[in-house]
C-alpha positions as CSV (number, residue, x, y, z in Angstrom):
1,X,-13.9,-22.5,-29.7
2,X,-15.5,-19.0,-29.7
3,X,-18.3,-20.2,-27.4
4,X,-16.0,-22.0,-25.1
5,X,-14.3,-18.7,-24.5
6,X,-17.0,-16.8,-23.7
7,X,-18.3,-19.4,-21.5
8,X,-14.3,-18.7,-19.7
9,X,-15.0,-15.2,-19.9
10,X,-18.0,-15.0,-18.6
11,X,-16.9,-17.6,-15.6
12,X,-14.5,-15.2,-14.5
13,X,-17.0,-12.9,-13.1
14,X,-19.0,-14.8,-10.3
15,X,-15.0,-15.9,-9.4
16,X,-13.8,-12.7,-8.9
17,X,-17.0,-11.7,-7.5
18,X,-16.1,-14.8,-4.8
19,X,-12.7,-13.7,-3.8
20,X,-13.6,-10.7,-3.3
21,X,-16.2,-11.6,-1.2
22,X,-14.5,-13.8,1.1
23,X,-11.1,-11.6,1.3
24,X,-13.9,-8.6,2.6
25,X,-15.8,-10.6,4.8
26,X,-12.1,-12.1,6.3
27,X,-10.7,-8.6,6.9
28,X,-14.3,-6.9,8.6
29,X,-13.1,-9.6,11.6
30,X,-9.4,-9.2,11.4
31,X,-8.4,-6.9,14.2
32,X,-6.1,-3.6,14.2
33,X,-8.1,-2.0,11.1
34,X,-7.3,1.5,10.2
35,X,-9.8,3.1,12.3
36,X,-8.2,1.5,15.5
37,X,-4.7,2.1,14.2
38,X,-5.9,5.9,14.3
39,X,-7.3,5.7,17.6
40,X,-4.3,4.3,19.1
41,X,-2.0,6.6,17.1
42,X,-4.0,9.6,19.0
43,X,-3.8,7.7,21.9
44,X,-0.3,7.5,22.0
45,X,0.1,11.4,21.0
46,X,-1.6,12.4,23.9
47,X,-0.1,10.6,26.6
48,X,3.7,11.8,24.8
49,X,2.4,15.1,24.8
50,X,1.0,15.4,28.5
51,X,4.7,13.7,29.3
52,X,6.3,16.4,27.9
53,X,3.8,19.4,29.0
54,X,3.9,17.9,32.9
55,X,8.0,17.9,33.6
56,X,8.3,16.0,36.6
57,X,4.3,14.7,36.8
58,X,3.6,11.2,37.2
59,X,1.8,9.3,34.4
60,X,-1.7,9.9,34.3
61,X,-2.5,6.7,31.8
62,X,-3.5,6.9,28.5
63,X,-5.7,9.4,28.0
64,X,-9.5,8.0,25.8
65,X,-10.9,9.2,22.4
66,X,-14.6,10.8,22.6
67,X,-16.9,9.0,20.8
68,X,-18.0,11.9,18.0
69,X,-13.8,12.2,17.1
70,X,-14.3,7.7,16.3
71,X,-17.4,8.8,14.0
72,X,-15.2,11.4,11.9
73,X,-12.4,8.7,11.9
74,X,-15.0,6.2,10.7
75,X,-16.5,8.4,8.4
76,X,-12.4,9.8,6.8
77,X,-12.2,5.4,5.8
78,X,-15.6,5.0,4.6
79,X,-16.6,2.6,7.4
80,X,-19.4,4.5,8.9
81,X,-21.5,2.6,6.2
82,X,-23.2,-1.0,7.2
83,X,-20.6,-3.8,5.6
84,X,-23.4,-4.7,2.1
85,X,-23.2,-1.3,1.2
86,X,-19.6,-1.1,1.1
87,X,-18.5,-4.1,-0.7
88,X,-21.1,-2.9,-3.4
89,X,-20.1,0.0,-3.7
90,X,-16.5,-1.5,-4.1
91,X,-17.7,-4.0,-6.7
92,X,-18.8,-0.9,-8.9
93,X,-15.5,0.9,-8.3
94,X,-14.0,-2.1,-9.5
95,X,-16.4,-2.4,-12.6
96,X,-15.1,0.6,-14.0
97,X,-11.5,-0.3,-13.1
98,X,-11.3,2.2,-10.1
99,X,-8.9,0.8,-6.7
100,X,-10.0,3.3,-5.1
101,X,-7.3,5.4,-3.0
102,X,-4.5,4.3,-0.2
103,X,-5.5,4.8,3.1
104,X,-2.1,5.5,4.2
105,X,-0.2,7.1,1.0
106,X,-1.9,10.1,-0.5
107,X,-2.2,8.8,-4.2
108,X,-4.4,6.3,-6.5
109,X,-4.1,2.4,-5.6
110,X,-3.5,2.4,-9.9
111,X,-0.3,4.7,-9.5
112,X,0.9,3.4,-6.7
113,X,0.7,0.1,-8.7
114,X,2.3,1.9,-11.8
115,X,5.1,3.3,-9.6
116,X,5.6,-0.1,-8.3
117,X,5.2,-2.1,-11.4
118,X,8.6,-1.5,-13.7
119,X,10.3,-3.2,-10.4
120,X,8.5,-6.7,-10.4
121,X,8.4,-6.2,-14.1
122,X,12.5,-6.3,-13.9
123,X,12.7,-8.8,-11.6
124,X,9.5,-11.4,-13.1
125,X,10.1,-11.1,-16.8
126,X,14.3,-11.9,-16.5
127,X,13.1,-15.0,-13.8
128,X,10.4,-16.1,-16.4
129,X,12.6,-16.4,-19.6
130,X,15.6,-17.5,-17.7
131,X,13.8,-20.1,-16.5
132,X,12.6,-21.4,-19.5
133,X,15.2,-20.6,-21.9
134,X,17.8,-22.6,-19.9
135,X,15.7,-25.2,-18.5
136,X,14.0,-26.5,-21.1
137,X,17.1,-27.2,-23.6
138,X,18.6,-28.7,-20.3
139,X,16.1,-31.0,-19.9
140,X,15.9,-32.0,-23.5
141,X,19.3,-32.6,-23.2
142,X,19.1,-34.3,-20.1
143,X,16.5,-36.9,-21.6
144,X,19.0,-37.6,-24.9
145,X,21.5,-38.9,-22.1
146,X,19.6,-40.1,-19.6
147,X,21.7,-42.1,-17.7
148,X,25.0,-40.9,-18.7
149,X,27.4,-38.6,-16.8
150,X,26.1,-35.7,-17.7
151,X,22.5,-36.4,-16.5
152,X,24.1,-37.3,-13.1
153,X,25.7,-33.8,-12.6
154,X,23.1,-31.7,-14.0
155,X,20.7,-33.4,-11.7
156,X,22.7,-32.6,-8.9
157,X,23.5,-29.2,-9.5
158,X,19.9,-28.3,-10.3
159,X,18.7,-30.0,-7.3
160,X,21.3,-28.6,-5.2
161,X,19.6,-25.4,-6.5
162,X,16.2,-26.0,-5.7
163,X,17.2,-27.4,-2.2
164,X,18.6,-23.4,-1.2
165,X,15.9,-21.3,-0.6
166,X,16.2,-18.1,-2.4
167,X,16.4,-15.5,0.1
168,X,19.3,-17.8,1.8
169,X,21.0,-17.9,-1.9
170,X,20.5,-13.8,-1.7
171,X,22.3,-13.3,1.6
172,X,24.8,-15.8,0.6
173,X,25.2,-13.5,-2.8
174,X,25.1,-10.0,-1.0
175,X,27.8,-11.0,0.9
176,X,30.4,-13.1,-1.1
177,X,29.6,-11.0,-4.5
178,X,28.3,-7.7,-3.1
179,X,30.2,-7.1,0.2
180,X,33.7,-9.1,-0.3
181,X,34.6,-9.1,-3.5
182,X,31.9,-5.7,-4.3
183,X,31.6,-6.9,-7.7
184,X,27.9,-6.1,-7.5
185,X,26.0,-3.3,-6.0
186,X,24.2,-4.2,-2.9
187,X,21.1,-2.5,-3.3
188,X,18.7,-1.0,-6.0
189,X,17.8,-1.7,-9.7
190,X,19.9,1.4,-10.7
191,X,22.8,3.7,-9.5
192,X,21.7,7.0,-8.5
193,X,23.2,9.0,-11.2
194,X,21.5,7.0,-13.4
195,X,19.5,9.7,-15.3
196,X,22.9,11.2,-16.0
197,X,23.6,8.4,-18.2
198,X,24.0,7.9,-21.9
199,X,21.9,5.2,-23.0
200,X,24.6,2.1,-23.2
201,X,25.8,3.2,-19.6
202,X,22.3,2.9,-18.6
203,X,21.9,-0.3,-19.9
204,X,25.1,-1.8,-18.6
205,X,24.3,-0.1,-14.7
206,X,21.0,-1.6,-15.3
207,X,22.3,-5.2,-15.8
208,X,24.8,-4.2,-13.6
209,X,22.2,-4.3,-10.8
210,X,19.8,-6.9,-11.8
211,X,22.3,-9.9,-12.1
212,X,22.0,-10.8,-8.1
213,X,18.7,-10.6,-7.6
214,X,17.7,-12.5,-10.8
215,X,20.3,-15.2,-9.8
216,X,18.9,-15.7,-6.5
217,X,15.4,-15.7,-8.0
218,X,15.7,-18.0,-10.7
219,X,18.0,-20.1,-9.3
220,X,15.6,-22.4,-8.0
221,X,13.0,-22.7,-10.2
222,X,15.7,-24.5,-12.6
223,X,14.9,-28.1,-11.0
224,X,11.8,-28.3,-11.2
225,X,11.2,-27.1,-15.2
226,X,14.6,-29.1,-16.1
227,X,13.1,-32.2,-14.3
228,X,9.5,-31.7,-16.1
229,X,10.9,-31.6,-19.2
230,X,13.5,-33.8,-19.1
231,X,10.2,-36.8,-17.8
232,X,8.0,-35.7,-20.7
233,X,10.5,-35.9,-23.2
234,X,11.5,-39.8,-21.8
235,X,7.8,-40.8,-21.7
236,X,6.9,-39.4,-25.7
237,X,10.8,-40.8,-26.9
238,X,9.5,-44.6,-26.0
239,X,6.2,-44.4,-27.8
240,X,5.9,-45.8,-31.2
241,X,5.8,-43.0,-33.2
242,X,9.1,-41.9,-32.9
243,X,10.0,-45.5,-33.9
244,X,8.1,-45.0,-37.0
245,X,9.8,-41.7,-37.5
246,X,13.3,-43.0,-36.8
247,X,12.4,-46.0,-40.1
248,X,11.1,-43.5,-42.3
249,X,14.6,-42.0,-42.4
250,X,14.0,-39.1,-40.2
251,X,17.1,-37.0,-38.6
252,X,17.7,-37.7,-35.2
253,X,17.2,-33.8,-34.7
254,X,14.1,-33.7,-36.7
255,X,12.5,-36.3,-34.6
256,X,13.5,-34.9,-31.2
257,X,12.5,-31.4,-32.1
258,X,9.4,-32.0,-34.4
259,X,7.5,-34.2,-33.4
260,X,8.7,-35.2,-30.1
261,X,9.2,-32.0,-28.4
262,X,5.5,-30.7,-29.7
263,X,4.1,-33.3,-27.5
264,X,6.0,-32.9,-24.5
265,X,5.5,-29.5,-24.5
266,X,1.7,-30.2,-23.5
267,X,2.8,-30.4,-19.6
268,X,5.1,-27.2,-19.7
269,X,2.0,-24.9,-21.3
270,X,0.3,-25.9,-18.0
271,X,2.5,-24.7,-15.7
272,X,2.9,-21.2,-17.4
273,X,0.0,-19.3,-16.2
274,X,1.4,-20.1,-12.9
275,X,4.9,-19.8,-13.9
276,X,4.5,-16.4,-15.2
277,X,2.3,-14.9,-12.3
278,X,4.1,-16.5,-10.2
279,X,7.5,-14.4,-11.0
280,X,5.9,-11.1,-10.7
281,X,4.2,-11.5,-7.6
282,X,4.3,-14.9,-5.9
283,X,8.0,-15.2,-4.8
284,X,9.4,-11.5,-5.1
285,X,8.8,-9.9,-1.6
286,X,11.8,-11.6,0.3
287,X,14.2,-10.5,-2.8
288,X,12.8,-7.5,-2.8
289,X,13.2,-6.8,0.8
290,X,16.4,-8.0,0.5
291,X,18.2,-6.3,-2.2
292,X,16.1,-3.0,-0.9
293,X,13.4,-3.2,-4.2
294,X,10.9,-1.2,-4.2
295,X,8.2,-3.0,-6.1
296,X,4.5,-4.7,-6.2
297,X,5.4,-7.7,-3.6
298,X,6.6,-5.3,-0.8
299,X,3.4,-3.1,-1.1
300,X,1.1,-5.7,-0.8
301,X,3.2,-7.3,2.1
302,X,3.3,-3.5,3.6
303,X,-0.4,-2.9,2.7
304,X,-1.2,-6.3,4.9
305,X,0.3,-5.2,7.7
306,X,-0.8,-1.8,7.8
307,X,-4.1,-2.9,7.1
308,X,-4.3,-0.8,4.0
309,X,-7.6,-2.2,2.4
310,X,-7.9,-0.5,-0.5
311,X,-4.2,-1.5,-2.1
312,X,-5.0,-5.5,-0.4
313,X,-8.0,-5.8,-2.6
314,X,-6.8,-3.4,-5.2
315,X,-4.1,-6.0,-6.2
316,X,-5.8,-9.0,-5.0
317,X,-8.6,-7.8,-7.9
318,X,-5.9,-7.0,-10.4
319,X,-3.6,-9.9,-9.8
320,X,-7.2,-12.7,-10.0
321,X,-7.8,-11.2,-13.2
322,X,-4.4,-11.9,-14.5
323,X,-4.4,-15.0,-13.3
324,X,-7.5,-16.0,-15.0
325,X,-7.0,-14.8,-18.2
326,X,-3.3,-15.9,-18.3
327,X,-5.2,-19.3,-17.4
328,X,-7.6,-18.8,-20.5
329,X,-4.4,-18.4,-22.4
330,X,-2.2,-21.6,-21.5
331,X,-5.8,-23.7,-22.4
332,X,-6.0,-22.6,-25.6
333,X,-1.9,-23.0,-26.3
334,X,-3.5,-26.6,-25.7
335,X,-5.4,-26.6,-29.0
336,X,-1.9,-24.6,-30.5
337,X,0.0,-26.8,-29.2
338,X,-2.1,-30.5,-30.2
339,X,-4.9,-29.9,-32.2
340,X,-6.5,-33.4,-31.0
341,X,-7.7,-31.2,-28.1
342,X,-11.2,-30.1,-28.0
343,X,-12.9,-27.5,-25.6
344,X,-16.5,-27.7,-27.1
């Protein structure tokens, strides 16, 4: 086991090496970089500011940028160097953990990510356990009465669920819950006299906040947990070793819970590297945009657009890692989980 995960460890470096490599080679050919977004910015300053010098004078066009001013601009990003040299010198950053700096906010990719993070923290972590905590019992449940009444309705509701995207279950939220009936704030994780607070008022504003945008974020990733566990537990209750459980004299609950649920549980440790990454940065930016918070999926969305290269790879870096070793982590719950399972 100990050479199989140094064999994973030692993977992940030629594949973060590769994404970082093809996200830099896609963005040198991606137009509307920095450097031109600052050219046209002084562009468009000049031609307001003859507009308002010349009352009256007609307009002369825009007016160009010398050539030495583009060097300096070059030079201020870093891209007066040939392409090689930069994504090496990138690569060591990275080594030693260093983003780098924002292009476009004056602060440290890492505490822009920091001041970021407790949001998408929030909003992941309450989406992940949800999830999970109420899914899986549903489907176990589900799979005990398969057939019945109340696997009918469950099915429906959870698939109803799944069916509504989530940023159209938001809207639908803000305005029933938050605007109507203002039962729920409309914005923010907490109230702005929040520091003001004693410590139970802080929790209850808190939870307060957090109950519409966790609703409309976890709402639909009921189905498809419910429905997972609900087919694994069917497929392990038919096989003959719960037969020869059940004439040994063993509880029903004993069976189910034991040795049954141990087994299904093999397809639900796959999906939670994905699951768990997923819920802090995968699904996030339209709730976040939505219920005005301020956390990692907006900046990366906002870092896109503006073409902010240091935060895109930054977090592109940092979020590949995560996935990797949260991958590393759901293969060896495979050995935790059945110890049949060898790696070597």
């Amino acid at each position: 086991m100990t050479s199989y995960i140094l064999k994973r460890i030692l993977l992940m470096v030629p594949t973060l090496l590769g994404v970082l490599l093809l996200t830099f080679v896609v963005i040198q050919f991606v137009p509307g970089g920095p450097v031109e977004q600052m050219v046209s910015q002084l562009q468009g300053r000049d031609v307001g500011g003859e507009g308002a010098a010349a009352a009256g004078a007609g307009y002369r066009g825009r007016q160009g940028v010398d050539a030495a001013r583009i060097e300096e601009i070059k030079a201020l990003y870093g891209f007066d160097k040939p392409a090689p040299e930069r994504f090496w010198q990138m690569v060591q950053q990275f080594a030693r953990f260093d983003l780098g700096k924002s292009f476009f906010y004056p602060k440290d990719v890492w505490q822009l990510i920091k001041e970021k993070l407790p949001v998408s923290i929030s909003l992941g972590l309450w989406t992940f356990f949800l999830s999970y905590c109420i899914s899986v019992p549903l489907g176990v449940a589900k799979a005990v009465r398969s057939g019945s009444r109340f696997d009918t309705v469950t099915s429906l509701i959870v698939l109803a669920g799944y069916a509504i995207p989530g940023f159209v279950l938001g809207v639908m939220l803000l305005v029933v819950f938050g605007g109507q009936l203002q039962w729920f704030p409309l914005r923010g994780l907490t109230s702005s006299n929040w520091a003001q607070l004693g410590w139970m008022e802080r929790i209850t504003d808190y939870l307060w906040h957090i109950v519409l945008p966790v609703t409309a974020s976890v709402l639909g990733s009921f189905a498809v947990i419910t429905m997972l566990t609900k087919n694994a537990m069917l497929e392990e209750i038919r096989k003959q070793y719960v037969l020869t459980a059940r004439a040994k004299g063993l509880s029903t609950r004993r069976v189910l819970w034991v040795h049954v649920f141990r087994n299904a549980l093999i397809p639900l440790v796959t999906g939670f590297p994905a699951a768990f990454v997923g819920a802090f940065f995968t699904g996030s930016l339209l709730i976040e945009t939505l219920f005005s918070l301020d956390g990692l999926g907006l900046l990366s969305f906002e870092s896109v657009m503006r073409r902010d290269y240091p935060v895109v790879l930054g977090t592109l870096y940092l979020f590949t890692l995560i996935g990797l070793v949260t991958k590393l982590i759901s293969d060896l719950c495979y050995v935790w989980v059945d110890p049949r399972v060898k790696f070597d």
